[in-house]
C-alpha angles and dihedrals in degrees: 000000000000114000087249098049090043084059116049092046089065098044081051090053097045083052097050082042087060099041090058112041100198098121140016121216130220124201109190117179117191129155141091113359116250102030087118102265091150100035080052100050091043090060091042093059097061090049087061135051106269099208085071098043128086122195123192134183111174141208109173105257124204097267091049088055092050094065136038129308104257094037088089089056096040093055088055099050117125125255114237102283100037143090119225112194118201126197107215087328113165091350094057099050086055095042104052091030089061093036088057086048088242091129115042111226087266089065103041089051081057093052095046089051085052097048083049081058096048104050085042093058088044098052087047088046091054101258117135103212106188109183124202123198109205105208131186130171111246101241085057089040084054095049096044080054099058092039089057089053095055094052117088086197098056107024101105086067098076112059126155090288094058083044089051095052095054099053076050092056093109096040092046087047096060095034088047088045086057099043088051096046092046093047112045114120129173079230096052104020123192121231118190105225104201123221099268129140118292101261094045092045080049099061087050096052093044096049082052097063092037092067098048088048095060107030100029111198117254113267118237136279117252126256119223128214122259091203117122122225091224095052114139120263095020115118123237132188081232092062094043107137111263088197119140111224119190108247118270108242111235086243094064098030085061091052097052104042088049080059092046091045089051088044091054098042087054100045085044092052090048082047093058097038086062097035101239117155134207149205125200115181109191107197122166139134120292116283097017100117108264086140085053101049094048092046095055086047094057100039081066087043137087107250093225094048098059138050120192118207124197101202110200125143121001100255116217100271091049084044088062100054134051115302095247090057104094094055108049092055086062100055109119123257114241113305100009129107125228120195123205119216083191119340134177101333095078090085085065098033120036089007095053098036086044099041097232080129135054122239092247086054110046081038092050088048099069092068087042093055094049101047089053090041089060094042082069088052103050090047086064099260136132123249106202105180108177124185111203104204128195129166123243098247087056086048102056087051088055090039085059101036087054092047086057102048116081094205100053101033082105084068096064125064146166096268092052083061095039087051091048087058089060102044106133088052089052086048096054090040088058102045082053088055097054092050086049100051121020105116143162100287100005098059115149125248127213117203117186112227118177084106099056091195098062085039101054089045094041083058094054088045092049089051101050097044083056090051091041087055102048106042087048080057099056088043 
């Protein structure tokens, strides 16, 4: 195929990419330094339009540093319609990091299963991620170098760290060898792009992504969880404790709940001196108090330390990217607290009971909540998951209660109705939820709460065992 005609057929394809909006692409080039990747995507660049096109080199920033790993890359992935094109990326963070000896093979082995995760919940999500090795030998690395040095014009393009990567070839070959082995995938395929010069390097690298563009890769099948339902330690609506307690006078309830709130002011300033951050997701049925709780965490907070999020309905700009998305951006920054009014749970919970997903989503979801569940954990953070429990009989009270008081029949509407008429299949979605992901650092707890005293303070006491914890750990 002639260079014009190469081009315009992907420009027609991009176009017809972005019209659409079904999918969004990733071209992600890693590999040996000086094989032109700069010098190719900025050609490539001006093949293509621009205003649907998204470039990213990336040195980690400080508030990238201050927040999970993959938080950096999450925030930078492509809207449906659009191409995002990564130098190095996530590929180049493992690669150079392991060739430097900064991650152990362990480590390294950990980085490359996540990177398996996160271009499997892109593909499911409808992001084409097509990856190019450039590769070079090292004689004629050494040469193109040298040639580069010579160049005014180019000079300025070989400093120590070009120099440092060639007297790493060896070691960046094997280790590159490992990282694409370990990553293929049919859903996120790898390409070499051998050392040629930069237009022909271009027309590889075009009729690459002209391919994925018009006949995208098959996401992959969903994985479902191992977990059981009856393993021990897990909670269940069925197990919820049945005791009668006394009720707590208001007298004493207000006494209490000033300790719990102290308690929670000094373990949240700890929390910030050391940088720790949390997240609490409260999740529950309906009416059973989840406003309350959270109300009766912040009044005991610093306004400036915490941030709370209702998540209710995905709004156009969050339609338009992978469903984890949305919750990743909103992950805390070192030392500050974000609170959850439902979270990421709803896909298993109101999106599978109410079929706004499919069955391959809400069951591929499990796996994609653990494993960012566990990103906020080996950064350093706290994962707080509470489940506030009522009976039915309790709801429809509240239900009622709610329908005769002017000032909270905001409160009631006519899903909450429409959910309570499918009750058992909530209660069986949530029992599923609690087998599936109930882990070391993220459990689950369930808090009982037909008495909204107990419960309010159970929530503060729940709170404040999970920071104690954490903060003697880190002792």
């Amino acid at each position: 195929m002639k260079e014009e005609a190469l081009r315009y057929r992907l420009l027609d394809a991009q176009l017809s990419l972005a019209r659409e909006k079904e999918r969004a692409v990733i071209l992600l080039l890693s590999g040996h330094a000086v094989t032109h990747k700069g010098v190719v995507v900025n050609r490539l660049n001006h093949w293509l339009e621009n205003r649907h096109t998204e470039v990213h080199a990336l040195g980690p920033s400080s508030e990238e540093q201050s927040r999970p790993y993959w938080w950096r890359y999450w925030r930078r992935v492509p809207d449906r319609g659009r191409l995002g094109i990564f130098i190095h990326g996530w590929y180049g963070d493992a690669l150079f990091a392991r060739a430097e000896r900064r991650l152990s093979p362990g480590a390294f082995q950990d980085r490359l299963a996540e990177i398996r995760a996160f271009e499997a919940e892109l593909a499911a999500e409808g992001v084409v991620v097509l990856k190019l090795w450039t590769d070079i030998g090292r004689r004629e690395q050494r040469r193109h170098l040298e040639e580069l040095q010579l160049d005014p014009a180019r000079a300025w393009q070989v400093g120590p760290n070009e120099w440092q990567r060639h007297t790493q070839h060896a070691v960046i070959e094997a280790i590159g060898r490992t990282l694409r082995d370990d990553t293929e995938a049919p859903h996120a395929p790898w390409r070499r792009l051998p050392f040629r010069a930069p237009g022909e390097q271009l027309t590889r690298v075009a009729r690459s992504l002209l391919s994925v563009m018009e006949c995208p890769p098959e996401p992959p099948a969903t994985t479902l969880s191992t977990l059981s339902e009856e393993a021990p330690g897990i909670p269940s609506l069925r197990r919820v404790s049945a005791a009668v307690h006394e009720p707590i006078d208001k007298a004493a309830y207000r006494e209490r709940l000033a300790h719990g709130q102290a308690r929670l002011a000094n373990n949240a300033r700890e929390l910030a001196r050391r940088r720790i951050p949390v997240v609490i997701a409260f999740e529950g049925h309906d009416a059973a108090g989840k406003g309350g709780g959270i109300h009766r965490v912040t009044a005991a907070l610093d306004a400036r330390q915490y941030r709370v999020y209702r998540i209710g309905a995905p709004s156009d700009e969050e339609l338009a990217l992978p469903w984890g998305w949305r919750f990743w951006r909103r992950l805390p920054a070192d030392g500050r607290i974000a609170l959850f009014d439902r979270s990421w749970y709803g896909r298993v919970l109101v999106e599978r009971v109410e079929g706004l997903a499919s069955e391959a989503q809400w069951q591929r979801a499990y796996g994609e909540i653990r494993h960012f569940e566990q990103q906020l954990l080996k950064h350093g953070g706290v994962m707080i998951k509470l489940f506030l429990a009522i009976d039915k009989e309790e709801q429809l009270k509240r239900f009622e209660a709610r329908a005769a008081t002017p000032h909270k029949r905001h409160k009631l509407t006519d899903d909450d109705w429409r959910n309570r008429e499918r009750w058992d299949d909530y209660q069986r979605a949530i029992d599923e939820m609690f087998a599936r992901t109930h882990a070391p650092g993220a459990e689950w707890s369930l808090i009982a709460c037909d008495d909204k005293r107990r419960a309010r303070l159970a929530v503060l006491e729940g709170v404040n065992e999970r920071l104690e914890a954490r903060l003697a750990s880190a002792v």
